[in-house]
N, C-alpha and C positions, 0 to 999 in steps of 0.2 A: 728253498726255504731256509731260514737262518733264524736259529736260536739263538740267542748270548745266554749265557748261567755265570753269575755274578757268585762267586766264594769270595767270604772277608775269612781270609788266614793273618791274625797278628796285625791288623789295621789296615791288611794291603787286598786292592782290587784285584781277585785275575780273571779274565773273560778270556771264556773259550766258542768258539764258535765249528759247532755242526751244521755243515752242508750237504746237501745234494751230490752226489759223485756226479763230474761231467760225462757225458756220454760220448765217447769218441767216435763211435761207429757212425756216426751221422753225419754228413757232409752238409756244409752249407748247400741253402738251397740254390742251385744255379743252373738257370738254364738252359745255356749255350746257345750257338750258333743255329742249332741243327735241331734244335727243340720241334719246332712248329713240326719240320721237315719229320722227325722219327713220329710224332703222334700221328700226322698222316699217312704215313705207312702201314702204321699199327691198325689203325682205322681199315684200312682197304684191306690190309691181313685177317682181322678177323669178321668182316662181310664175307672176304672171301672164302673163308674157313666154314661158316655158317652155311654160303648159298652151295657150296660145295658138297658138305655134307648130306643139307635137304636133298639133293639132286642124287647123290651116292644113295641112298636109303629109299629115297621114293620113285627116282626116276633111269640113269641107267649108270649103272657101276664103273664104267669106263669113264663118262663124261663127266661124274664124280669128282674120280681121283686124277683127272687133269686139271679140275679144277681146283680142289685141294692143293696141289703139287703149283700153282700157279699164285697163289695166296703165299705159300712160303718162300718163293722169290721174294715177295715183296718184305715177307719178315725175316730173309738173310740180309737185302740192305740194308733193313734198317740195325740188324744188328752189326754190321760193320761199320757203318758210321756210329753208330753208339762205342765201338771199340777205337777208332779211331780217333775221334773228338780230337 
């Protein structure tokens, strides 16, 4: 947003203008090579986080947390290609 405030000092115009501070913390948005590839990781990480748990809670403890433990392979690759880019 941008305001102009118009002061007449002694016949003369001076315009000041208040802005919005930019936000630097924000990177454009862009989304690489490896885009598709990391969401579909994500995807299968957390199905597999999901069916794993169900399976750990209602069905047997061991076949669980292999299966857990098999979903976050799939979400260390994709965090290495997310670090790598």
């Amino acid at each position: 947003m941008d305001n102009i405030n118009s002061n007449t000092d002694n016949g003369t115009t001076k315009e000041s203008t208040l802005r919005m501070p930019e936000r630097h913390h924000r990177r454009p948005k862009e989304r690489g090579k490896f885009f598709l590839l990391r969401n579909i990781l994500n995807i299968i990480f957390i199905i597999g986080a999901i069916v794993g748990m169900l399976v750990y809670f209602f069905q047997n403890e061991g076949a669980g947390t292999v299966i857990v433990l098999g979903a976050m392979a799939f979400k260390m690759c994709e965090c290495v290609i997310r670090l790598v880019k």
